[in-house]
N, C-alpha and C positions, 0 to 999 in steps of 0.2 A: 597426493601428488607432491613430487620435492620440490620445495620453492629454488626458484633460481637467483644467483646471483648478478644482477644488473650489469655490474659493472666488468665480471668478466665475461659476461655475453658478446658486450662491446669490445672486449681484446677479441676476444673469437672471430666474431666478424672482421674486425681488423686484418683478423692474421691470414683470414679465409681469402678477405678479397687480395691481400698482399702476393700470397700463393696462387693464385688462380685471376691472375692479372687482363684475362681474356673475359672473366664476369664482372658485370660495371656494378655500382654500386645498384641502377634502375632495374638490372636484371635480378639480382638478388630479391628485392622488395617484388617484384611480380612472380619470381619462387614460392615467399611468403605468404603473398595472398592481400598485400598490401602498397599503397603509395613510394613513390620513392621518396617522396616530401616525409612522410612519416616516418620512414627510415634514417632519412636524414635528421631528425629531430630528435630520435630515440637514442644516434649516434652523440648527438651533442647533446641530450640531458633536457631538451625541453619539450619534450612528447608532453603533452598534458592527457594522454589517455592512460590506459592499462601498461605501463610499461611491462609490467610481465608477460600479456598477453601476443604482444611483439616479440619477446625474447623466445615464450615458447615459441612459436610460427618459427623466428630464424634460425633457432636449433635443431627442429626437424626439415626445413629444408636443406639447411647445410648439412646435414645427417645423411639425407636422400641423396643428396648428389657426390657425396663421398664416399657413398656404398654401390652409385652406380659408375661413379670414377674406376672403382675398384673392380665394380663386373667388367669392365669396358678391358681390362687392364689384362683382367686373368681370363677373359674369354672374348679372342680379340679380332673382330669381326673382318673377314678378307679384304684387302687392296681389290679395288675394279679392275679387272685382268680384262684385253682384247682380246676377246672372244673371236670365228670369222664371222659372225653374226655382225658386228660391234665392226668388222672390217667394212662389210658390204653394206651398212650405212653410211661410213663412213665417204667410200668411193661416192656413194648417190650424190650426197652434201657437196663432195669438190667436184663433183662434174655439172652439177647444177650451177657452182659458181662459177666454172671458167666458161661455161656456155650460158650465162644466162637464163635457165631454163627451167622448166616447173618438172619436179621428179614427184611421184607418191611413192611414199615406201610403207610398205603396211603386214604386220604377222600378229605371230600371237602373243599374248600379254604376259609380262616378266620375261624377255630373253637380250633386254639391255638396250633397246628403243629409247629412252627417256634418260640412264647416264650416257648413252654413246653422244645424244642431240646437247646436253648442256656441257658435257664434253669440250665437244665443238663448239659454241656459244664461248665455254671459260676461253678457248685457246686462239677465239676470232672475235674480241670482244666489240667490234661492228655490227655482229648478227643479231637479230631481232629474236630472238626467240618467245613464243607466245604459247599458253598453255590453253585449247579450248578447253569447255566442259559445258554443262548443260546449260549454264548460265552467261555463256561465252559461247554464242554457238550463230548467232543470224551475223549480218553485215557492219550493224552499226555497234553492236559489241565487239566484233573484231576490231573494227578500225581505232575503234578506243583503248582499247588493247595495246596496238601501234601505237598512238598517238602518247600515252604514256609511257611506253619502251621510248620514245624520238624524246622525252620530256616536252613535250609541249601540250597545251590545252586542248581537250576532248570540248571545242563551242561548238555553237551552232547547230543546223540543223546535220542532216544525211548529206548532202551535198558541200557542206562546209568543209565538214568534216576528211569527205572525201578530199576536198580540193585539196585542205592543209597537209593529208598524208599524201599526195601525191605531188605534191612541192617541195615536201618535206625528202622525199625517196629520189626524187627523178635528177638522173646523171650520178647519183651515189653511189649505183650497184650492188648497195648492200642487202643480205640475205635474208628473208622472212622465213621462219619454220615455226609452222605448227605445231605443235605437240598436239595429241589425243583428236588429231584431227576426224576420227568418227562420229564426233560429238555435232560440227560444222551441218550445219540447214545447206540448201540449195540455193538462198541468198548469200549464206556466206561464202559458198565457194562463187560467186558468180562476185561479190565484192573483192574478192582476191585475186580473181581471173580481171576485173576490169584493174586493181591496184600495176599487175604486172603487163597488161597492157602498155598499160600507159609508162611507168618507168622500167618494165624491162629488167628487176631487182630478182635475183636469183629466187624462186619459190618452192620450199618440200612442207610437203604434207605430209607426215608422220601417225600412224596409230592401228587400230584392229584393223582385219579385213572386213570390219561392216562399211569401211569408208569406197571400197569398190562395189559397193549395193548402188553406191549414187554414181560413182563413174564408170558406167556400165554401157552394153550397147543398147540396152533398155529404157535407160535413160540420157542417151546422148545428145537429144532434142532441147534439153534441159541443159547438161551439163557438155555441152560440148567440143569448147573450147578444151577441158581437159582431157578429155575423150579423145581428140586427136591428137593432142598435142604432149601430153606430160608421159616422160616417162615413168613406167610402174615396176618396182622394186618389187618383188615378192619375198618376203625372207624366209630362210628355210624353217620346218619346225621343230626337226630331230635334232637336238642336242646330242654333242657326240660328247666321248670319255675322255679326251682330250680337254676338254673346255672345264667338265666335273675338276678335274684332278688340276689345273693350274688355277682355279677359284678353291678347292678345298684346301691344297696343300702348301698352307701359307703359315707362318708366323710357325714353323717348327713342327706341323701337325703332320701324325703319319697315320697309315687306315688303312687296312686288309683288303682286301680286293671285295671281300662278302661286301664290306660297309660303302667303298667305292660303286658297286653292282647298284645296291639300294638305293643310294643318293640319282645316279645315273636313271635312275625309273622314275622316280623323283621329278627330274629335271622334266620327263617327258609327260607329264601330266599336268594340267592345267596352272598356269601359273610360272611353270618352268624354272629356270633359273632364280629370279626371288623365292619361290618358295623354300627351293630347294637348302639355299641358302640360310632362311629360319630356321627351316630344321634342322640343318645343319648345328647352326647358333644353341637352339634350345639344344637338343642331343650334347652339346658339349657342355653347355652350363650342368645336365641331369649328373655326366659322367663328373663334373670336378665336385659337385657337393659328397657324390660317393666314394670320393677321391679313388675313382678310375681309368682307366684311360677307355675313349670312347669306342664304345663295340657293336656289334648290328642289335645287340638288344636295347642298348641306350637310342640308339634310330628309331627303332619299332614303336619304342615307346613312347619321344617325340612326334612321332609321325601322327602314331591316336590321338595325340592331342592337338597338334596343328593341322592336320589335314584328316579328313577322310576317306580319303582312297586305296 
């Protein structure tokens, strides 16, 4: 193995973080696999460890990430295009806020549910936006959820709790959205039904249609407050060739209608739009290492590997 030179490791680094003024030095060191204290020491000459063994680590992370600087560069992944999918979220969200009101919007997964809601969030930086999941899913993981979005202390018991997000919200008007709201128990929507209650703070519910299994006429004994009251978004499933073609056709790319057709079927299979979009991605990285320009056989071939359909 070729020994390295110490001390232009440390111009390297230098020049790396100088160039790339967006990675701190702490990010660097957890690239490597190591402390930033250690980094810092190795910087100034007093590492009393392996200093070579630091040097190798920051040469192959700074290696990695200036080969994936370079992937990013030469195959270069589409702008978020509004889709009308990414429209008719959009409309739920401000109608919810100017009425006050509990919307669910709920389809199928990957057609832009999750950038359209942080979206909204960047461009209304008031909104609460909260992510359930399995581990975030009954009343008092919610409300803690809130309560660190509001920065303030998740004390106390269930009732505490409650009271502070509800003092914390009430006359604000500000927007609560769930993301992945299928995840959510029948306690939690029942803690989010009393939250808007009582402050009246715009509330959407966002995620698969397993989230209309609980607010159902089946279950309206239970959940019924939403059941009468929220309105339900459905979003459509069919991806049209309009939406393929202003998410494909970015950054100078041009595609044959065959390769268009493919992507398009793509879109309509499980996963939709993100999928679509990986393969996408892979398909172009397969065509630039062959240096050629991408064809429905660089799709096909992508496809076997990212998807099986």
């Amino acid at each position: 193995m070729e020994d390295l030179n110490i001390s232009e490791v440390r111009e390297q680094v230098t020049a790396y973080l100088a160039a790339n003024p967006d990675t701190s030095q702490e990010q660097l060191a957890k690239m490597a696999g190591f402390s930033s204290a250690a980094l810092s020491q190795f910087m100034s000459g007093t590492y009393t460890g392996k200093n070579e063994n630091v040097a190798r680590k920051l040469m192959a992370a700074i290696g990695a990430e200036v080969k994936r600087q370079e992937a990013i560069l030469t195959v270069k992944e589409p702008e978020i295009i509004e889709t009308a999918t990414m429209r008719e979220i959009w409309f739920g969200m401000e109608y919810a806020r100017d009425r006050s009101d509990v919307i669910v919007v709920y389809g199928p997964p990957g057609i832009g549910k999750t950038c359209t809601l942080r979206r909204y969030a960047n461009e209304n930086p008031s909104t609460l936006l909260i992510t359930a999941s399995p581990n975030i899913a009954n009343g008092i993981e919610i409300m803690e959820e809130i309560l660190e979005a509001l920065g303030k202390k998740a004390e106390g018991g269930k009732r505490l709790k409650q009271k502070t997000v509800i003092n914390a919200l009430l006359r604000s008007n500000r927007m609560i959205i769930i993301d992945e709201a299928h995840f959510l128990t029948f306690k939690g929507l029942e803690t989010l039904r009393t939250i808007f209650d009582a402050t009246r703070c715009p509330l959407v519910l966002c995620g698969n249609p397993k989230i209309m299994e609980m607010i159902t006429e089946r279950n309206k004994s239970i959940t019924g407050q939403f059941f009468s009251r929220a309105v339900r978004i459905a979003l459509e499933n069919r991806i049209k060739m309009e939406d393929v073609k202003r998410i494909i056709l970015q950054n100078g790319v041009t595609l044959g209608d065959d390769c268009l057709q493919e992507l398009l079927k793509v879109a309509n299979t499980i996963g939709a739009l993100r999928v679509m979009t990986k393969l996408f991605l892979f398909a172009w990285t397969i065509s630039n290492r062959q240096q050629q320009p991408i064809t429905l056989e660089s799709i096909q071939a992508a496809r076997k590997v990212i998807i099986s359909v």
